[in-house]
C-alpha positions in Angstrom: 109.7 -111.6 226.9 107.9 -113.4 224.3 106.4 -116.5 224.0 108.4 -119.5 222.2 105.9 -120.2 219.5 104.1 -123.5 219.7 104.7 -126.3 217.1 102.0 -126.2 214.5 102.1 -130.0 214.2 101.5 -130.5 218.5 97.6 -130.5 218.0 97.7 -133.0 215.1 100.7 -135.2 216.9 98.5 -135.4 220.4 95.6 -136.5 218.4 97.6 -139.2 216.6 99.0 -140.8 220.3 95.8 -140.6 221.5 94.4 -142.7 218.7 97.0 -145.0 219.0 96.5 -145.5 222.9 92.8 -145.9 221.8 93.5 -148.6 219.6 96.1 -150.3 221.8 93.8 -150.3 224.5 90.5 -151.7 222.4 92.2 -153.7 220.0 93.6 -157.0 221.5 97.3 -158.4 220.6 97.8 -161.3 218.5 99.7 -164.4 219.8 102.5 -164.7 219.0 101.2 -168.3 216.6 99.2 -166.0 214.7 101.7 -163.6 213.5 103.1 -165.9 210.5 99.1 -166.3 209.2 98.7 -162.6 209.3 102.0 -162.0 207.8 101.5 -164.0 204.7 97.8 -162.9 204.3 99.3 -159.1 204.4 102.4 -160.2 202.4 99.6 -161.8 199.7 97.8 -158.5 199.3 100.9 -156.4 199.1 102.7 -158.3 196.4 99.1 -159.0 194.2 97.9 -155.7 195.1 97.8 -154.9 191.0 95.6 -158.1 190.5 91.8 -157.7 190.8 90.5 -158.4 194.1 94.0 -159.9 195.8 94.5 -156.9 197.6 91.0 -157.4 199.3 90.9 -160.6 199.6 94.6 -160.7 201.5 93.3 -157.7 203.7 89.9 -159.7 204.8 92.4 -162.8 205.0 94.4 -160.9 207.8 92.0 -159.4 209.9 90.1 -162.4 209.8 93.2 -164.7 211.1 94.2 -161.5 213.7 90.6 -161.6 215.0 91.1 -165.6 215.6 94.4 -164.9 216.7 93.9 -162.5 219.5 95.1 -162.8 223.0 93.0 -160.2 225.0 94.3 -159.3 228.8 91.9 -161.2 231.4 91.7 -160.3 235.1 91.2 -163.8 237.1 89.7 -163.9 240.3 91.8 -163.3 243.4 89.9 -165.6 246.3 91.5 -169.2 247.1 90.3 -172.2 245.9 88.6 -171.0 242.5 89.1 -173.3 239.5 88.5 -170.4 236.2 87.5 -171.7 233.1 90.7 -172.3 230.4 89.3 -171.0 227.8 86.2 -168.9 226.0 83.7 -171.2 224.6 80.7 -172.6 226.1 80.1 -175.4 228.3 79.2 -178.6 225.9 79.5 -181.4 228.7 79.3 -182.2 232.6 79.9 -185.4 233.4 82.4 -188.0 235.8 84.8 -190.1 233.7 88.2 -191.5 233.9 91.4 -189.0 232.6 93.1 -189.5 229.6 94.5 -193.2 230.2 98.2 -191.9 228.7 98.9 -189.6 232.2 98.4 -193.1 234.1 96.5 -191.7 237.1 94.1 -194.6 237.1 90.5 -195.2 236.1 89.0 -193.4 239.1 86.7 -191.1 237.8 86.6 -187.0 238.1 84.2 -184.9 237.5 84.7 -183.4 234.0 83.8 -180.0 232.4 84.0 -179.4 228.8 84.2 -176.3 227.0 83.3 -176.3 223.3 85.4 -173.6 221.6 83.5 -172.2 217.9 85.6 -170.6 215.3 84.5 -167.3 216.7 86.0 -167.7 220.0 89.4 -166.6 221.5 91.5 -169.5 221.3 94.2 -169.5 223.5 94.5 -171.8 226.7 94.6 -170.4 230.2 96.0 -171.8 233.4 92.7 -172.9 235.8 95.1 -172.3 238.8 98.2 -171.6 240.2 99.9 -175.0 239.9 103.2 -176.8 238.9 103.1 -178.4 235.8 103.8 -182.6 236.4 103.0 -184.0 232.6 102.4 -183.2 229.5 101.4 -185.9 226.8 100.6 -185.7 223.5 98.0 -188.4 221.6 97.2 -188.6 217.7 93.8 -189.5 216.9 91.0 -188.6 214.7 89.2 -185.0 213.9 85.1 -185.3 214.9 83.4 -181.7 215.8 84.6 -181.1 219.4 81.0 -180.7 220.8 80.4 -184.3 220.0 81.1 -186.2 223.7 83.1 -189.1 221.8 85.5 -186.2 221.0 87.5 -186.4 224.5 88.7 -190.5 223.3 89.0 -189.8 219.9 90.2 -187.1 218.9 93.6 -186.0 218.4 94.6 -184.4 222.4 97.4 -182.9 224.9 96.9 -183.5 228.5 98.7 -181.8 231.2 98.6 -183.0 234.5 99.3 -179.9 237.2 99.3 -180.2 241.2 99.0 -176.7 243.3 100.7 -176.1 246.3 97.9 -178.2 248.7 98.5 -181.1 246.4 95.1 -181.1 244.5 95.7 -182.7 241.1 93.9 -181.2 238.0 94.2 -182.3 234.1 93.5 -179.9 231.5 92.8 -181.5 228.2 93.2 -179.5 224.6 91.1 -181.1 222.2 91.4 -181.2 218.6 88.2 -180.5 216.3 86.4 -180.8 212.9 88.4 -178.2 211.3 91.5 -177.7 214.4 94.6 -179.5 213.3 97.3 -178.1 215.0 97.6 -178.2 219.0 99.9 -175.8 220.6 100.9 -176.4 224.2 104.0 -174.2 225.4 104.0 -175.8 228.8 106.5 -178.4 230.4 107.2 -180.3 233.1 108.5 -178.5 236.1 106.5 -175.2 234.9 104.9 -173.1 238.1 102.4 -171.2 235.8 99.8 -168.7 237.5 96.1 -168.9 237.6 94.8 -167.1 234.1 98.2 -167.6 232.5 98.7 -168.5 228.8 100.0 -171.9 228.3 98.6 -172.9 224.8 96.4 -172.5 221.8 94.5 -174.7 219.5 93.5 -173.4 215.6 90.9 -173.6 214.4 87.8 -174.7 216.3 88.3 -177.0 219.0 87.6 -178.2 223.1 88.9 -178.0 225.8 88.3 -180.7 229.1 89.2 -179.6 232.6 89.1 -182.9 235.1 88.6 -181.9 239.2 88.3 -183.7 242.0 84.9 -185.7 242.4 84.1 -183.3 245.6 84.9 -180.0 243.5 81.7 -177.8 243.9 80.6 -177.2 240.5 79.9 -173.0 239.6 79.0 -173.5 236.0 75.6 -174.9 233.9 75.4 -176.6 230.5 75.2 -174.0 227.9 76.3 -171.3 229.8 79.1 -169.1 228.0 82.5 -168.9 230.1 85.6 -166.9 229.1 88.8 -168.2 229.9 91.0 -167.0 232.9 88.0 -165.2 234.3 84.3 -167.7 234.5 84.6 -169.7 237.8 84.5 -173.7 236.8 84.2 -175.0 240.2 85.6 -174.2 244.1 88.1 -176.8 245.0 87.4 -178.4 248.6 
């Protein structure tokens, strides 16, 4: 009996998933706050594509907003008591001081990391634990670089306060920057959110604070690079 023939095109339509499944698996997704900045960039270069240098310039526009838009899949750590770092960046300040004075938890101090995020960085906001979401308060202010340590008072902020399941409070502060504008924080009271998940993003270049209790044991070092969901901050006690 003879052989059915095999499609000319398999080869060529095999090749073509397995690119795809290479670039689905290399290329990180955009969040979902992106998708409006890369449309109109694409939409640009489509619509001016007969005008000299539109068409580029609305390309570079969108893969430039869809790199600073990305939302890669981190792995966080699975043993108890780890604190990860919210987001990429690197660490710009360790110090004790009071939380922001609008969640009302006192003038106690914490110990406080900071994590300066630069243009270049992923810029979504990650869950530090597995906790419940208790506050969430917004406060204007003004727009100094982020790495300055005056940035945590001034500057424009959202503060959640979130308790896990042995009652340890933590605050995690999104700090506007220099050139950052526009905080997004998708999180609300009542929330049980996962350790590494996203809760928020800030555009375009901005810091984010994470307060723990004074008897946390620290895990990072000034300078040192962290990437959100995945650096340990600290080891709660």
């Amino acid at each position: 009996m003879a052989q059915r023939p095999r499609p000319a095109d398999a080869p060529s339509r095999n090749g073509i998933e397995h690119v795809v499944d290479l670039i689905r698996t290399t290329v990180p997704p955009v969040h979902p706050a992106g998708l409006p900045f890369v449309g109109g960039a694409l939409a640009a270069a489509v619509l001016g594509g007969r005008i000299p240098g539109v068409r580029t310039t609305g390309l570079l526009a969108a893969a430039a907003t869809g790199a600073f838009f990305r939302h890669p899949k981190r792995v966080p750590p699975l043993r108890p008591g780890v604190v990860v770092s919210p987001a990429d960046g690197e660490v710009a300040l360790i110090d004790e001081a009071s939380p922001p004075a609008e969640l009302g938890l006192g003038d106690a101090p914490r110990l406080r990391v900071a994590v300066f995020l630069s243009i270049f960085d992923v810029h979504v906001q990650r869950m530090p634990v597995t906790a419940r979401v208790e506050r969430v308060e917004h406060r204007p202010g003004a727009f100094l670089s982020a790495d300055r340590p005056e940035a945590s008072d001034a500057n424009e902020r959202t503060s959640m306060l979130v308790r896990t399941d042995d009652g340890v409070e933590l605050v995690v502060c999104q700090i506007a920057g220099l050139i950052a504008r526009r905080i997004v924080c998708e999180a609300h009271p009542g929330d049980l959110l996962a350790i590494g998940e996203t809760y928020g993003l800030i555009r375009f270049g901005s810091r984010v604070d994470t307060y723990l209790p004074v008897d946390a044991t620290l895990r990072v070092a000034l300078g040192q690079r962290t990437v959100g969901a995945e650096t340990v901050l600290a080891e709660l006690p």
